[in-house]
N, C-alpha and C positions, 0 to 999 in steps of 0.2 A: 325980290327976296324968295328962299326957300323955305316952305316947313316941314318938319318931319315928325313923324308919332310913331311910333313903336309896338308893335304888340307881339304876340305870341308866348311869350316868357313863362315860364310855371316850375314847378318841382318834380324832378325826375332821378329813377332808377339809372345806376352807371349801366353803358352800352346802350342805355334808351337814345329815342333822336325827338327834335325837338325842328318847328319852323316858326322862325321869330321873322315878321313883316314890317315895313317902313313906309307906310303910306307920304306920297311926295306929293307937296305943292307946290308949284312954279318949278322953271324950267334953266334957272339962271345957274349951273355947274357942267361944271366939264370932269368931276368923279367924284364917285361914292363910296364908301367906307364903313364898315361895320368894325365897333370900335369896343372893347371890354374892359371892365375895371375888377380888379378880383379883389376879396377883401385886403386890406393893406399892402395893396400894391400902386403902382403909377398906371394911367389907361395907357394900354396897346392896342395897335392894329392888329386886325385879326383877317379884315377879307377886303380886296376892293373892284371896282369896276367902272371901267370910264363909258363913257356915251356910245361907243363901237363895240362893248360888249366883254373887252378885255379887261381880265380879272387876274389878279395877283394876291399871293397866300401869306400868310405868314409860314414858318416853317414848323410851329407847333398844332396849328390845325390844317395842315395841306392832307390833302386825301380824306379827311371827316368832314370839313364844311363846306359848303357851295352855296357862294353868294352867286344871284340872279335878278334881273330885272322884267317885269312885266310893264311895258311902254303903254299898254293898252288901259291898266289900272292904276297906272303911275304907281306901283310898289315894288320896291327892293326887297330882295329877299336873302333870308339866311338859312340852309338847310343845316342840321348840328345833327353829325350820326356820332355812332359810339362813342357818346358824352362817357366822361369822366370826370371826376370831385372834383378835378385841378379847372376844368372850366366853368365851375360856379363865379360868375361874377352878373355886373349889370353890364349890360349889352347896349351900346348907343349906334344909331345912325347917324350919318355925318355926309355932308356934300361941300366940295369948292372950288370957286367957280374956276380956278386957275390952276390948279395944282393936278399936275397926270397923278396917274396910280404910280408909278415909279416914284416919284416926290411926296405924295402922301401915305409910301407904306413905309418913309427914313425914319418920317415924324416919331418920337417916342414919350412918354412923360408929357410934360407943360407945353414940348416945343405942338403938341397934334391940337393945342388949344385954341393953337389960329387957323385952325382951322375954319371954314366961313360959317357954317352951320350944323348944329346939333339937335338931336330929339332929345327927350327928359329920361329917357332909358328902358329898359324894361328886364326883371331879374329874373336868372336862370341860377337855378340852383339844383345840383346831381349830388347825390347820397349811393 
């Protein structure tokens, strides 16, 4: 099994940046995914990356966020630059064991539910 916890999250000015972390336990996924839910909407992908380091965007935050991985502290990571209101939501980590970043960034709505593993979330909120 995996587990993941979340942190960094907090309240911030638009243009401010933000580093939200995934601390990982266990080793059993072949990608990771950092995943948002904005208020009344469905979660979307937002950033992913498999075990060799390759990472894939969404098209709404390509060029402001940079997901990464430290092997060493076993934590994922999400850099958020020039936050805007539109991306206040809760922020989830997510790992599975089978699915590439190409197959885990189609997921959209309910279908990213099967996803294999999730953290509990952690909120970002821009004003």
């Amino acid at each position: 099994d995996v587990q993941l916890v979340e942190s960094g999250g907090g309240s911030v000015q638009a243009g401010e940046s933000l580093r939200l972390a995934c601390a990982v336990s266990g080793s059993n996924y072949r990608s990771m995914g950092w995943f948002r839910q904005r208020p009344g909407k469905e979660r979307e992908g937002v950033a992913y990356i498999d075990r060799n380091g390759r990472t894939t965007y969404a098209d709404s935050v390509n060029g402001r966020f940079t997901i990464s991985k430290d092997n060493a502290k076993n934590t994922l990571y999400l850099h958020l630059n020039s936050l805007k209101p539109e991306d206040t939501a809760t922020y989830y980590c997510a790992a599975d064991s089978k699915l590439t970043v190409g197959e885990m960034s189609k997921c959209s709505g309910s279908t990213c539910l099967s996803i294999d593993y999730w953290g509990k979330g952690t909120q970002v909120t821009v004003s």
